[in-house]
Phi, psi and omega in degrees: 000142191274169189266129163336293181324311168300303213295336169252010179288307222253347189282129183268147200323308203283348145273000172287326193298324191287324183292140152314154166334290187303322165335277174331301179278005175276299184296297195302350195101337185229160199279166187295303190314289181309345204262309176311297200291017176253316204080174185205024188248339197336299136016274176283355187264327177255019158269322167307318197288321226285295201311317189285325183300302230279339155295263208328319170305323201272330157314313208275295167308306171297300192272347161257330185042100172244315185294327170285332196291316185310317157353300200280298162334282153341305178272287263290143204249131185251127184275138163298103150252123179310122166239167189232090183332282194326298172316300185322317186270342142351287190277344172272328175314300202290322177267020177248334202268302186294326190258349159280338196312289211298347169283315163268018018073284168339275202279301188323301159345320184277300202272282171330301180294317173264025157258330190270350154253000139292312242238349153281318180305332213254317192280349184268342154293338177282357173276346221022081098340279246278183118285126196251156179217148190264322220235143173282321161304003176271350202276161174268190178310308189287351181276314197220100152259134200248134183287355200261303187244114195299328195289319177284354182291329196296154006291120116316124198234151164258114201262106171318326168269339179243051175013035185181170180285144132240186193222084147299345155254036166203168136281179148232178174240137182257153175202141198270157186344278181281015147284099191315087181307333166248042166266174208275309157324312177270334143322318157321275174331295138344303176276331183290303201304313198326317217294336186283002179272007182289315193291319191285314163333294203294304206273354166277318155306321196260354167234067209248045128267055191250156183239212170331147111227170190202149153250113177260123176296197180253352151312301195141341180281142144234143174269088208247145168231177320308147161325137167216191184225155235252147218281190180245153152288174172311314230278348168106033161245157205278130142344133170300159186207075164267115174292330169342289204255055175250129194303331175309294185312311205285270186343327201258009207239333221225355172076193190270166201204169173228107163257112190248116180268113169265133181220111150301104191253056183255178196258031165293357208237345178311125160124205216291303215300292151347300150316306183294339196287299175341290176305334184263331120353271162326291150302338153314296214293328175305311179294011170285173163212181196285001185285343202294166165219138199218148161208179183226150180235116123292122204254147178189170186241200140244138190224164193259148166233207214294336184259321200103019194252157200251124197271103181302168141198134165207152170319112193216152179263149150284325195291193196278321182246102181309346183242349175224163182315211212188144164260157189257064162313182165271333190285344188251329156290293188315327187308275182316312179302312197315323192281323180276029149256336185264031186296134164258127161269140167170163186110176176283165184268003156297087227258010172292279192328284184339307180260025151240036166282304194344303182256024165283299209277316144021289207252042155300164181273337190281076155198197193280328197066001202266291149270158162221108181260105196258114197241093184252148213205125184204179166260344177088329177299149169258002192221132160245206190307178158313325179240069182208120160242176182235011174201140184312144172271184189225181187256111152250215155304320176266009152120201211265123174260096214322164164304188213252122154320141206266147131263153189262137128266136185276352167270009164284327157336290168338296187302305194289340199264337187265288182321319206271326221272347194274035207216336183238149173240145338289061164077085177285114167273132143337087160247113173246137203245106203278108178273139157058312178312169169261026187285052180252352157342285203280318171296346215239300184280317130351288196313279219275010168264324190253018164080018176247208181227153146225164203213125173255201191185121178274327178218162167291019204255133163067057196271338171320288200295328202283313174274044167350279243270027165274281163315306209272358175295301168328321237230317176299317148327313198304128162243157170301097206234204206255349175076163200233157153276087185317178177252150173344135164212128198294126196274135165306334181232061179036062175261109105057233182268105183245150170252174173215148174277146159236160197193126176273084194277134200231135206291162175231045202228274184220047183071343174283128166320115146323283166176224173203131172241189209224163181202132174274212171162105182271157194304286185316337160254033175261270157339258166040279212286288179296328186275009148277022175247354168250156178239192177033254182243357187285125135290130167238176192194138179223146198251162160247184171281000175288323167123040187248139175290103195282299151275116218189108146003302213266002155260207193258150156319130172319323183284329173292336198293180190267320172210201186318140199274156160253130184235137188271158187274133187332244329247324190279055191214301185230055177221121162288163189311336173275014203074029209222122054253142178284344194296339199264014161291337192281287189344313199276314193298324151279315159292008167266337179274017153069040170263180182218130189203222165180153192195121194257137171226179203251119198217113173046052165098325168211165159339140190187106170272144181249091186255108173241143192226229206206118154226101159089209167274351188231358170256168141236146181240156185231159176237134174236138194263076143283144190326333166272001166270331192267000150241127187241117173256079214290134187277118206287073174003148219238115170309292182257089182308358192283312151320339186252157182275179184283149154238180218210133188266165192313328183291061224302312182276359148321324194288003185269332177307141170305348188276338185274342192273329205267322182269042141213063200292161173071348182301297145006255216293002191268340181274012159058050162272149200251127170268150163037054161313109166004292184298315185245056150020098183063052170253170130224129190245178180206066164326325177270002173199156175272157165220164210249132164222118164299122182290186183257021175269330177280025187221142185330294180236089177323310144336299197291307169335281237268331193253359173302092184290007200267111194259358161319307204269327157330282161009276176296293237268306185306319175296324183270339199273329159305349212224305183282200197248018205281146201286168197251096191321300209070184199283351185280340185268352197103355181304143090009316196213142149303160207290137161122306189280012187270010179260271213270017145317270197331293184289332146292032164281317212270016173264351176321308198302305166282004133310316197294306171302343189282172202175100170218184178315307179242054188262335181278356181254005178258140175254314178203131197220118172221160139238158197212107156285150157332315193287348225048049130314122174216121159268151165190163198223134347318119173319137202176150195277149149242180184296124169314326174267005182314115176204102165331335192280344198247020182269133179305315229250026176240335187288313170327311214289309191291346184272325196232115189263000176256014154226169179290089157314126184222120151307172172279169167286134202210141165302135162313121121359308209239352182050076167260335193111185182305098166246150167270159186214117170279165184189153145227172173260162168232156183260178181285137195317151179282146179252158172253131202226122186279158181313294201297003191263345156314289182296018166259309209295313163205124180321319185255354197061169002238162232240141175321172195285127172107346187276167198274145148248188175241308203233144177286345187273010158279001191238146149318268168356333193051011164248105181258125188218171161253125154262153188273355183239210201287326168308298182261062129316285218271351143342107166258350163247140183317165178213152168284138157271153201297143134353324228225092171283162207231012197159128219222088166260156217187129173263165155196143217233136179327126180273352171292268175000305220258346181265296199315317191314274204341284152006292178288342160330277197293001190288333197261151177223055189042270153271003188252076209245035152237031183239008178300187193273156197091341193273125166296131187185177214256121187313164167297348182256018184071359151303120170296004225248353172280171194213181153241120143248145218211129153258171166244124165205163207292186171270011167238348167124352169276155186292158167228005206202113159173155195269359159288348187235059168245305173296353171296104178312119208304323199282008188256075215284314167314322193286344192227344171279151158049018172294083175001118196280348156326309228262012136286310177208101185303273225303306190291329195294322205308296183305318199284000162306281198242341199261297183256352190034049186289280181275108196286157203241127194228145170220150170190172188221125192284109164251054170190045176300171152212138170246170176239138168323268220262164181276155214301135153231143196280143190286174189222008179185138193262022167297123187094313196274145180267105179263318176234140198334245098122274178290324192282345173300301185300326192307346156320294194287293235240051190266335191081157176297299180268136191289166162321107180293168193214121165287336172251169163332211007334122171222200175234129168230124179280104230258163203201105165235204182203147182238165177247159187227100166280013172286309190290020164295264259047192167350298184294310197082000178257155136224158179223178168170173198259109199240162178200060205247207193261336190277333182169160192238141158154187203278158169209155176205156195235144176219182160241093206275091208290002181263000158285187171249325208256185189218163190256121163250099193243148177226088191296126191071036156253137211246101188297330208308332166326291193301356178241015147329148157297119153080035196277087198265321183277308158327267228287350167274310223268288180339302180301335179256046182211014204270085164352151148066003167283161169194154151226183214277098197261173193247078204277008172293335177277353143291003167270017191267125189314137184252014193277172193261183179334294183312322176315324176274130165285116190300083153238107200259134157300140178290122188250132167275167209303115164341283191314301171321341170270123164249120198220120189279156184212120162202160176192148194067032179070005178241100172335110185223162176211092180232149181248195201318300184293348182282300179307328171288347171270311190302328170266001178283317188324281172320320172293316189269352133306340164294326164308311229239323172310288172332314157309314176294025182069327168325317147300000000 
C-alpha cells in the first residue's frame, strides 16, 4: 500500500481544490476539528522566516556594506591611551567644584548687596530722604522696566545661552497679579533693587557661564536679569508670577521645617467650605522642598444617621508612610496632592484623634527637627447636619427615634495640644484657616494658645496673600546664613531643569528677611560638562545627599522633561531588586557624605570600579570604569589622505551663500544639488556625495551651535576643519569641536563610493544609507541637512544594533527625522578595528577560549564578542583565519526604506505555500468546519513584542504615528502573546516604573494635516524663532507610570525552532505557529484558519481585557511616589538645621473675631470662664 506521505506528493493541487473541507479530511485520516487543531503550514512557516531573513541579509549586505565600512576600521591606525580614574576624578572635582562655587559667590553677591541698599534706603526714608512716587508709571525708564510691558524691555538681542531675546543691559522687574502695583512696598522695592544691575553686570563679567540672576522679595515682586519679557498665555496675556511659591524662595526664606496638615473632613465641611480646606492644603504642599518633612490627617469619625444606618469614617495619615512624616520630595509632594484632591467630606467632627495622629507624626524619629508646624483647616462647628448622629436611634410606639445630634467639645482638643505640645522640641505653633463659617472661637484660640495665627478665607482664590501671616512666620525665622542648593526644578523661563544657589537676604535694620536671591545653573550644562570626560563604556552620574538622582544614562534628559522632574534614589539605578551588587551601598553611603574614593564591584558578569567624588556641599558624582576602560583605543587620522575623498557638511545650500563661494569656489556647483526631487519630495539632496553631521555632544559650546543662525559661516568652518590639515586643538585647545572627530570623518569617506556604486534588486527601495559613530560622527547619503539636534547614538536603531551587535536589526515603523515619511531602518553594528594579537598569547590569556577581540577563531562562540569575521582589509590580506572582533562597538550603519515597500516584499514572500497555495498569508478560504470567513495571517514582530509588519499599518496615515510605532502584538493578538507569556515564556514580562513619565489630558488623536508641523529639518530648526508669543498647546503631562515591557528568549523555540498551539478565545480562533530569523531581532507569526468574527461583536469587553493584559509597552498612571518612597532610616538624611531665631524672639499677633490677642492657654481659659459666667448672669436677668 502506498504511504500518505507519498500520496500527497503525487496527488494533484487541482483535485484538492475541488475537495470539501469534509473531503480533505477523509483523505488525510482526519477530521476538519483535528486538521485545525494540528495545522498544516509548519512547512511553509520555516520556509517563509528563511526567505524573509535571507531578503534582509541581502539588504543588509548589498544596501549598507557593512563589512567594507568594518574594513576601514580595520585599517585604521589606533593610539593606545592609559586612563587614570584617580587623575579624572580630580580634575572633574575641581572644575565642577569651581562652576558650582562661582553660581554661589554670584547670589551671595546678589544678597549682600540688597540687605545694604534696603537697608539705606530704609535709613533715608525715615529721614524722608527718598524720592517719593504716587504710581509706578510716574517712575522713569532708568527706575522701573517692566517684563509685562515690552516697549520698556528694548533693545532685545536674541541670546544663544538664554534661548530667547533678553537685554544685558538693564533687568525687569515682574510683579504678580494680585499684588497691588502701586502700593507704597513695591515702589520701594523697585526703587532700592535697580542699584542691582550694577552687581549683575559685575557676576556676569566675572562669570560666563551665569544663567539667570534674580531677587524676589516677600512682596511678590521680582528683579531678573538680563531683562526678557514675559511668556504669554493661549489667550495672548502675560503668565502669573510669584517668586514666593517658587522652590528657590521657599527654601532659602523659611529653612527645613516638619509640617503636619490637619484637615477637617467631617461632613459639616461639605460643599465650597471643602474645596477651600483642599486648597490651603494643597498650597502648603506646594511651598515645600525636599529640605521639608511633611503628612496630611484627615481627622474624622464614624457616625449613625438619621434612619439608624451606621456610617465607617476613621481618622487616616495620607502619605506613603502612616506612622511618619514624609520627606518632601517632588514625589511625595505629587503622592499628597493627588490624595487630598481626591477627599470626599464626611464622618463626624470628631477632631482629637486627628491631632494625636498630628503629634504622633511630630515626634518621629523621621523629621528636620528644626520646626514643627501644624496647619489646621476647619469651619469651627461643633455641631454637623441633621444626618450625623452620634448614638444608634431606638423604637417606640409611636415609631423610630433617631440618636442624639452630635456636639463637640473642643477641650479635648484643647487638652491633646497643650499636654503634647509641652513634651516635643521644638514646639509645634497652631496656624489655623477658618472657611466661610463663624466658628472661630475654637480655631482662633487653638491658634493663638500654640504660638499661631488663625485666618479666615472666604474663597480659594489668592490663598498666597490671604496666608500671609504664615509665610510671614516663616520668612522671620530665617537669620542670615550661607544659602542652600535647591532641588532640580523646571526653570519658568524656559533653560529646562535647573538647580539655583539661593540666599536669603535679611535686613540688619530690622531682622526681617527681604528676600532672596537667587543665580541658576542647569541640569543640560552639566550634563555637557561631564560627557566631555567620558569614554568607551564609562558613564556618569550625580546624587544629592539625600542619595536621589540627579543625573544618570538611564533618565530622561534634562530637556525632555515635562514639568519638575521626581528623581529616584541611585540604589534603583544601579542595583537589582535583590539588592546586588550589595557592594555599591558603601558606594552610595559615601557620596551622599560627600567623600572621595573608589570602589570596585562584580556587576553584570565583570569588574566595574566606582571612582566618586564631591561638587560642592550638596552633590557627589561618580564615574563608572570597566576594566577595558582604563586602555582607551583612539582612532587616527588616516596617514596617506590621498585616497580619501573631500566630505562635505550637511547644510548643502549654505555652499551657495557668498560667504562659502569666496572662501570655497566651486564647491556649489561640483556637489549637483537637486531641490524638491521626485525621490525626496521639499528636500535638498546630493546625489554626488554623502554629507557629514556633528551631534551637539561634538561641539565645545552646544548652545552657541544649536541657536547659531549664521549657518553660512557654520558651514565654512565645519568644511574646512573636516577636510585640511590644520591640527586638531580640541575643546582644551580653543577648538570648536572635540578632539577626535575629524579621524572618523576621514575614514569613512571612501564606503561614499560604494554607496554611490551598488547596484542590486532593491536599491530603488533605499531612501537613505548612514553610519553613526560613537564620537556623533554621523555620514549619511544622499547627502542631506539634518535636525540641529539629531545625535545617532541616542536613536532606537543605534541602541538595537549596539544591545544585540552579532545581529541584523530591523526597526519598528517611525516617522522619518529628515521627512520622507513612515520608514523601517535595518542596522549592524560595526566594531573597533581588530588588533592583531599573536596566538599563544591569546591561549595564555585562556587556553579554551573565549577569546578578545584580534585573536584567531573558528566559531562565533570563540569569541567575547560573539563575532568571528575575515576582515577585508588590507592590513589582513595575508590572514588565514577568521579573527574576533573587538568588544567595544564603534559604530552603527544602517539603511532605510520606506515601510509600505519594505511589508509588500515581505507579503509577496509569504503568498505561495508550496502545495496549499490557497493558504498563503492574506488569503481568504473555507474553515475547517465549512466556514468561508478564515484567512492565514501572519506578522513580523521584534524581540520585545512589537509588530513590524501589518496591514492596518500600511493604510496608517504617516502622520498618525500611534497606529504604527511600537504596537504591541499583545494588543493585536491578546490570546496568542498571552500563551507565548505565560505558556511558553518566549517572552519574560519585565516591569518598572517611569517617574518622568508622560500622559496626556485628553484621550489620543491623530494628526490630520501637517498644516502648522514642522516637518523637514529645515523647518523644525527654525521653530524656535517663528513659534510666535503665545504658546503651543500641550496634551501632555508629567505622570508616573508603571510601564510593562517583555524580552524575548528565543531559547524555548528548541529543537524545532517552532512554536505552535490551538487558540479559540473571544478576540479570534485558529491555528498559530511562531519561528524565528535567528540572524535578525525579529521572529514570524503566521495564523492559520484565522477567524476574527468574534471580535466585531457590539461590546466585546473580554477581547479588549485580554488584549490589554499582555500589551509590550503598556502601563498604567500610578501614584508611583509611594514606590519612589525612601527606605534609610532617620539618620540617612542629613539633620543640619540653619541658624534660626529663638522661637520667643518671633512675634506673631494673633487675632479672631475682630478681637486683638497675644495669649497663651491659661489666658484663653479666664476669657473663656469670664464669657460663661456672663452668660449666666445674663440669663438670670432676662436678656435673653
Amino acid at each position: 500500500m502506498m504511504p500518505k506521505s507519498l500520496i500527497l506528493v503525487i496527488i494533484p493541487s487541482v483535485i484538492l481544490v475541488t475537495f470539501h473541507a469534509g473531503a480533505i479530511a477523509e483523505l488525510f485520516g482526519s477530521s476538519p476539528e483535528e486538521m485545525a487543531s494540528k495545522g498544516t503550514l509548519s512547512g511553509d512557516v520555516q520556509n517563509w522566516a528563511t526567505l524573509i531573513q535571507n531578503y534582509i541579509l541581502e539588504l543588509a549586505n548589498h544596501g549598507i556594506g557593512r563589512d567594507k565600512t568594518q574594513a576601514l576600521f580595520d585599517s585604521a591606525n589606533y593610539t593606545f591611551e592609559s586612563k587614570d580614574g584617580d587623575t579624572l576624578l580630580s580634575n572633574v572635582q575641581a572644575s565642577l567644584g569651581d562652576y558650582l562655587m562661582r553660581k554661589r559667590v554670584a547670589a551671595e553677591r546678589i544678597a549682600t548687596a540688597v540687605v545694604k541698599l534696603h537697608d539705606e534706603y530704609l535709613i533715608k526714608k525715615r529721614r524722608n530722604e527718598t524720592i517719593k512716587y504716587r504710581r509706578l508709571r510716574d517712575m522713569p525708564l532708568n527706575l522701573y522696566r517692566d517684563s509685562d510691558i515690552p516697549s520698556t524691555v528694548l533693545p532685545k538681542r536674541f541670546s544663544t545661552y538664554f534661548k530667547q531675546e533678553v537685554n544685558h543691559d538693564y533687568s525687569t522687574v515682574k510683579i504678580p497679579d494680585q499684588v497691588p502695583r502701586d502700593d507704597e512696598a513695591v515702589l520701594d522695592a523697585v526703587y532700592y533693587t535697580v542699584e542691582l544691575d550694577g552687581v549683575f553686570r559685575q557676576n556676569r563679567k566675572s562669570d560666563q557661564h551665569i544663567r539667570w540672576q534674580y531677587f524676589g522679595t516677600n512682596l511678590g515682586l521680582i528683579r531678573l536679569y538680563p531683562g526678557r519679557e514675559w511668556d504669554t498665555n493661549f489667550a495672548g496675556f502675560y503668565n502669573d508670577y510669584d517668586p514666593r511659591i517658587r522652590p528657590w524662595h521657599i527654601a532659602a526664606s523659611s529653612g527645613p521645617k516638619d509640617v503636619v496638615i490637619v484637615l477637617d473632613c467631617s461632613a459639616s465641611m461639605i460643599g465650597k467650605k471643602f474645596d477651600i480646606a483642599k486648597s490651603v492644603a494643597i498650597t502648603v504642599i506646594n511651598t515645600l522642598t525636599k529640605q521639608d518633612w511633611v503628612n496630611v490627617v484627615c481627622a474624622r469619625e464614624s457616625h449613625w444617621d438619621s434612619v439608624g444606618l451606621w456610617h465607617y469614617y476613621t481618622s487616616e495619615v495620607l502619605g506613603c508612610q502612616s506612622g511618619s512624616l514624609v520627606p518632601a520630595t517632588n514625589a511625595h509632594r505629587k503622592d499628597l496632592i493627588e490624595k487630598v484632591s481626591q477627599l470626599q467630606a464626611g464622618g463626624t467632627s470628631e477632631l482629637e484623634i486627628g491631632f494625636r495622629i498630628a503629634f504622633d507624626l511630630l515626634q518621629s524619629t523621621r523629621r528636620s527637627h528644626c520646626q514643627s508646624i501644624i496647619v489646621f483647616v476647619t469651619d469651627g462647628k461643633d455641631i454637623d447636619n441633621e444626618e450625623v448622629r452620634c448614638a444608634p436611634g431606638y423604637y417606640t410606639r409611636s415609631g423610630y427615634v433617631p440618636g442624639p445630634v452630635c456636639r463637640y467639645n473642643w477641650t479635648k482638643v484643647w487638652n491633646v495640644a497643650e499636654n503634647r505640645n509641652a513634651k516635643i522640641f521644638p514646639k509645634a505653633r497652631i496656624f489655623s484657616f477658618l472657611t466661610v463659617d463663624e466658628g472661630e472661637v475654637f480655631p482662633g484660640n487653638l491658634s493663638c494658645a500654640n504660638g499661631g495665627v488663625m485666618v479666615r478665607l472666604e474663597t480659594g482664590e489668592d490663598l498666597i496673600n490671604k496666608m500671609r501671616p504664615y509665610f510671614d512666620y516663616l520668612s522671620q525665622r530665617t537669620m542670615e546664613w550661607e544659602g542652600l542648593w535647591t532641588a532640580p526644578y523646571l526653570d519658568a523661563w524656559g533653560l529646562g531643569v535647573a538647580i539655583t544657589y539661593a540666599v536669603p537676604a535679611v535686613s540688619k535694620i530690622t531682622g526681617r528677611t527681604i528676600g532672596v536671591a537667587g543665580v541658576d545653573a542647569t541640569l543640560e550644562e552639566i550634563e555637557h560638562f561631564l560627557i566631555r570626560y567620558q569614554w568607551g563604556s564609562v558613564y556618569t552620574f550625580i546624587i544629592n545627599r539625600q542619595g536621589e538622582t540627579i543625573l544618570h544614562p538611564k533618565l530622561k534628559q534634562s530637556t525632555s522633561l515635562l514639568e519638575d522632574p521626581i528623581f529616584i534614589t541611585i540604589s534603583q539605578l544601579e542595583q537589582d531588586k535583590n539588592g546586588e551588587p550589595w557592594e555599591f551601598s558603601d558606594v552610595e553611603r559615601a557620596m551622599r557624605n560627600l567623600e572621595k574614593g573608589q570602589k570596585t564591584v562584580f556587576k553584570n558578569g565583570e569588574n566595574i570600579t566606582y571612582y566618586y567624588g564631591s561638587a560642592g556641599r550638596e552633590y557627589g558624582f561618580a564615574f563608572v570604569l570597566k576594566q577595558s576602560d582604563m586602555v582607551f583605543r583612539r582612532a587616527q587620522e588616516p596617514l596617506d589622505e590621498r585616497r580619501f575623498s573631500t566630505s562635505y557638511w550637511n547644510l548643502l545650500i549654505e555652499y551657495n551663500s557668498t560667504w562659502a563661494k569666496e572662501r570655497l569656489p566651486g564647491v556649489y556647483d561640483h556637489l549637483d544639488i537637486r531641490y524638491n526631487d521626485s525621490r525626496y519630495p521639499l528636500l535638498t539632496v546630493s546625489y554626488k556625495h554623502s554629507s557629514i553631521f556633528f551631534a551637539p555632544k561634538c561641539h565645545c559650546d552646544p548652545n552657541k551651535y544649536f541657536f547659531d543662525d549664521m549657518l553660512h559661516v557654520k558651514t565654512v568652518d565645519a568644511h574646512l576643519y573636516i577636510n585640511f590639515d590644520e591640527p586638531d586643538a580640541g575643546c582644551d585647545g580653543g577648538g570648536q569641536y572635540e578632539k577626535g572627530l575629524r579621524a572618523d570623518v576621514k575614514i569613512t569617506a571612501p564606503i561614499e563610493t560604494y554607496w554611490k556604486e551598488r547596484d542590486f534588486e532593491w536599491i530603488d527601495q533605499i531612501k537613505w544609507t548612514y553610519v553613526g559613530m560613537r564620537s556623533g560622527v554621523f555620514r549619511t547619503y544622499p547627502g542631506h541637512r539634518s535636525t540641529r539636534l539629531y545625535d545617532a547614538t541616542t536613536r532606537a536603531w543605534f541602541k538595537r544594533a549596539k544591545n544585540a551587535p552579532t545581529k541584523t536589526v530591523i526597526s519598528n515603523a517611525y516617522m522619518d527625522s529628515a521627512g520622507v515619511g513612515k520608514i523601517i531602518t535595518i542596522s549592524q553594528a560595526v566594531f573597533e578595528g581588530i588588533p592583531v594579537i599573536r596566538q599563544d598569547e591569546c591561549l595564555r590569556r585562556s587556553p579554551h577560549g573565549p577569546w578578545p577581540g584580534g585573536c584567531e577563531c573558528n566559531t562565533e562562540n570563540d569569541c567575547i564578542s560573539a563575532r568571528c569575521y575575515m576582515s577585508s582589509a588590507a592590513v589582513f590580506a595575508n590572514d588565514l583565519h577568521p579573527r574576533c572582533a573587538t568588544e567595544r562597538v564603534e559604530a552603527v550603519t544602517s539603511l532605510d526604506m520606506l515601510y509600505n515597500d519594505f511589508y509588500h516584499q515581505t507579503i509577496k514572500i509569504m503568498e505561495s505555500t508550496g502545495l496549499r497555495p490557497m493558504k498563503g498569508c492574506g488569503t481568504y478560504y473555507e474553515c475547517p468546519d465549512g466556514r468561508k470567513a478564515c484567512m492565514t495571517r501572519c506578522y513580523l514582530f521584534d524581540n520585545e513584542g512589537y509588530i513590524l509588519t501589518d496591514d492596518d499599518f500600511v493604510s496608517a496615515n504617516d502622520l498618525d504615528e500611534k497606529k504604527y510605532k511600537e504596537v504591541s502584538l499583545g494588543k493585536k493578538e491578546g490570546e496568542i502573546m498571552k500563551e507565548l507569556v505565560y505558556k511558553y515564556k518566549l517572552f519574560v514580562r519585565k516591569e518598572q516604573v517611569d517617574f518622568q513619565g508622560t500622559c496626556t489630558i485628553t484621550p489620543y488623536t491623530p494628526k490630520v494635516t501637517l498644516s502648522g508641523i514642522p516637518m523637514i529639518p529645515e523647518e523644525q530648526d527654525d521653530y524656535y524663532k517663528f513659534k510666535g508669543p503665545i504658546p503651543a498647546f500641550s496634551n501632555s503631562y508629567g505622570c508616573i507610570q508603571d510601564v510593562v515591557r517583555y524580552v524575548a528568549n528565543a531559547s524555548v523555540l528548541g529543537d524545532t525552532g517552532m512554536l505552535t498551539g490551538n487558540i479559540s478565545g473571544p478576540c479570534m480562533s485558529g491555528f498559530y505557529y511562531v519561528t524565528a530569523l535567528p540572524k535578525t531581532n525579529l521572529f514570524l507569526l503566521v495564523i492559520e484558519n484565522y477567524n476574527r468574527s468574534k471580535s466585531e461583536k457590539p461590546f466585546n469587553f473580554n477581547c479588549k481585557i485580554t488584549q490589554s493584559l499582555v500589551t509590550s509597552g503598556s502601563f498604567r498612571i500610578i501614584n508611583g511616589t509611594c514606590s519612589a518612597q525612601e527606605e534609610d532610616s532617620s539618620n540617612s538624611r542629613p539633620q543640619i538645621c540653619p541658624p534660626l531665631k529663638n522661637e520667643s524672639l518671633v512675634n506673631v499677633t494673633c487675632s479672631f473675631n475682630s478681637a486683638p490677642t497675644s495669649v497663651r492657654y491659661c489666658d484663653f481659659l479666664f476669657l473663656w470662664v469670664g464669657f460663661l459666667v456672663w452668660m449666666t448672669n445674663s440669663l438670670k436677668n432676662g436678656f435673653f
